[in-house]
N, C-alpha and C positions, 0 to 999 in steps of 0.2 A: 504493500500500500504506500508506505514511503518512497519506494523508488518511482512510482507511478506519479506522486505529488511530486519529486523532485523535477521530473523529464517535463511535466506539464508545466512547469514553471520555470524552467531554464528556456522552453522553447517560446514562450513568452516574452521574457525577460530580454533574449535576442534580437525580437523582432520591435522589442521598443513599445509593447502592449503593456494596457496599464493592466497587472495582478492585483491580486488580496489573498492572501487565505486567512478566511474568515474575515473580523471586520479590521478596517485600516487602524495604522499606529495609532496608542493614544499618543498624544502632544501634550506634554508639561513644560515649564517654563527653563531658560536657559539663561545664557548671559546677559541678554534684556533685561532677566529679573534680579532685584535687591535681594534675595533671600537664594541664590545661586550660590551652591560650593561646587567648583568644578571637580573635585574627586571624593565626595561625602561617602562616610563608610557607612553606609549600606546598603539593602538592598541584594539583588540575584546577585550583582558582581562579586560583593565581599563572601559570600557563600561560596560562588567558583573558585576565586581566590585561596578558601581554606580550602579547597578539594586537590587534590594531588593528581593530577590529569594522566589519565591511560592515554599512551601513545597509540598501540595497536585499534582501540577502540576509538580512537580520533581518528583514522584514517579513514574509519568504516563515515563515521558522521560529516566526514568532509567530502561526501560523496555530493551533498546539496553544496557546499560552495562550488567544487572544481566545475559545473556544469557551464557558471560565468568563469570564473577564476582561473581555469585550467585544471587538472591532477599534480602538475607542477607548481601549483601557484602564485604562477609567472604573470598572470593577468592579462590585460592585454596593454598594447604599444596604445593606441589611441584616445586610452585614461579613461576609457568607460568602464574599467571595471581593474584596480586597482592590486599590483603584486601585494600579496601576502606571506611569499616565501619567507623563512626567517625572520618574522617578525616577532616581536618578543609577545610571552603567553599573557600576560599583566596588559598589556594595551588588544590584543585583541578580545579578552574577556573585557573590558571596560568599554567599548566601540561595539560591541555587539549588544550587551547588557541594555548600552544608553539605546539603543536603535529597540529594542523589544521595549524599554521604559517608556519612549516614545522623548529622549534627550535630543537625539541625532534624528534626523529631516532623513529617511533614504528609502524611498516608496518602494523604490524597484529592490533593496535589499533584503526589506521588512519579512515580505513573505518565506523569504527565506530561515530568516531567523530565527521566526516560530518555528518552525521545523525541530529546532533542538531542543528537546523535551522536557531539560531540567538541567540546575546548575553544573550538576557531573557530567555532562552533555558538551555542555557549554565549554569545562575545563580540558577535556578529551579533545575534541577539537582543535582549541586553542595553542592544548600542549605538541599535537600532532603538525602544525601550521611551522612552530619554531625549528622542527626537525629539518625542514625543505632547506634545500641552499637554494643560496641569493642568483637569479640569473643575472647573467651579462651584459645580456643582448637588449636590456629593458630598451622601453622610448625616450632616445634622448632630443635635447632640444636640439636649438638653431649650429650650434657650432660656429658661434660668431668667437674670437679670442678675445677681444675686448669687454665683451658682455659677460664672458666665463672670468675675468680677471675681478672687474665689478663684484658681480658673483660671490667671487670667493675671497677678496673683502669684506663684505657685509659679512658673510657667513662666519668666516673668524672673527668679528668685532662683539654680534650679537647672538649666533647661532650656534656657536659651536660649544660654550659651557652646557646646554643642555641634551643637544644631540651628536655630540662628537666628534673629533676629529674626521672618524671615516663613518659619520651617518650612524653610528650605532646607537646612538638613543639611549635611554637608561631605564631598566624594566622596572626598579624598586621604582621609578621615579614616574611610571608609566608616560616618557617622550618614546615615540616610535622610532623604528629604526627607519632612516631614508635609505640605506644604499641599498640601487637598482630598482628603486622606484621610478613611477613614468613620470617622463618630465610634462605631459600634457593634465594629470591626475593631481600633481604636484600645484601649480599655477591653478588650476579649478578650488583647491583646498584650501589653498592659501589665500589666492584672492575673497575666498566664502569668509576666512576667519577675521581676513581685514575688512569687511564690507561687513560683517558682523551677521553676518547669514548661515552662519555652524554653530548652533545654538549653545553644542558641546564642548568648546574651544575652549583650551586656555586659556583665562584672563592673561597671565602674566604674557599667553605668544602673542598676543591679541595688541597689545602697549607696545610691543617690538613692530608687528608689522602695520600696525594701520596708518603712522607716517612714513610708508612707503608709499612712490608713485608707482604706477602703471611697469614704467623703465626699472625701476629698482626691484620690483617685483618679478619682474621678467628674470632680472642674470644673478638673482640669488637663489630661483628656481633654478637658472640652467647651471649653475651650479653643485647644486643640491643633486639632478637629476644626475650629475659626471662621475659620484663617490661612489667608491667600494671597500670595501671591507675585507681584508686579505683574513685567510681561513674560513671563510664563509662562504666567498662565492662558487658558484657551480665551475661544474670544468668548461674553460672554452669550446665553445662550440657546440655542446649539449644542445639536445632537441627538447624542446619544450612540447608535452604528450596534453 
């Protein structure tokens, strides 16, 4: 029965149809609102969080992500549906949680979501997600050298205490990992959190990027989107399945 909801909904979710299973996200309030903790302990998240995630068992449940995602969870290049390879278990239990809370805005994900049954679900998953290495071949930007210089400026001045040198991000601290994320995925997110349209955002990223312009925005993404993270990434040339 689950795999039959999953294919019914991937083959949707492709064609850019609007789903549901069952009724739409709730929607609660987010950085708009005064009474916003961006990581409050609790809730389904801090529950997955104490659960200790089966690997083998997150593979099986990550049958409903890979349908966008890939089985590799390389995503895709053109940032509709974003790498997950390698990402730490602590931000994706926290980014899925907010999306079933109804924190994070993502129609097309939602249905998906529900799909995973309960917080052990959740953590299985999540723990099976960090196992994948990073591909190589993600979406990168323009390949302008000057914009990549900018870039990687900003990114060391503001960006890099909290996501690291090589995009690794910090899982106690749930910052996501960037390296080999799509730089078109990238620029959508970022521009959302400065424009204050991710309701789920980081206040603190949120003060960093929103006096950014357009241009600044642009070559700290194509920078962002250039790092990798040595012992993590895939081997060259791997095929993403």
């Amino acid at each position: 029965m689950k795999k039959t909801l999953v294919a019914a909904l991937a083959m949707a979710a492709l064609i850019s149809a609007p789903v549901f299973a069952g009724p739409p996200a709730p929607k609660k309030g987010g950085i708009e609102t005064a009474d916003y903790k961006w990581n409050a302990q609790e809730g389904e998240k801090i529950e997955a969080l104490h659960k200790k995630g089966n690997v083998k068992n997150g593979q099986e449940a990550y049958e409903v992500c890979g349908a966008c995602h890939l089985p590799s969870g390389a995503g895709r290049p053109d940032g509709t549906f974003p790498q997950l390879a390698g990402q730490h278990a602590t931000v994706i239990i926290k980014q899925i949680a907010d999306i079933r809370a109804g924190l994070r805005d993502n129609p097309t994900m939602y249905p998906f979501a529900v799909t995973l049954s309960d917080a052990q679900e959740l953590a299985d998953v999540a723990a099976y997600i960090q196992t994948l290495c990073i591909p190589t071949d993600h979406g990168k930007g323009k390949g302008d050298a000057a914009l990549l210089k900018q870039g990687a400026d900003l990114y060391a001045k503001e960006c890099v205490s909290c996501h690291g040198k090589n995009g690794e991000g910090d899982s106690a601290k749930f910052y996501p990992v960037l390296a080999g994320q799509h730089y078109k995925y990238l620029l959508r997110q970022v521009t959302e959190i400065r424009d204050g349209k991710r309701r789920n955002a980081n206040p603190d990223m949120v003060k960093i990027v929103k006096k950014y312009n357009d241009q600044q925005l642009d070559a700290v993404v194509e920078y962002m989107s250039s790092i990798t993270m040595p012992g993590s990434m895939c081997k060259a040339g791997a095929k993403k399945k």
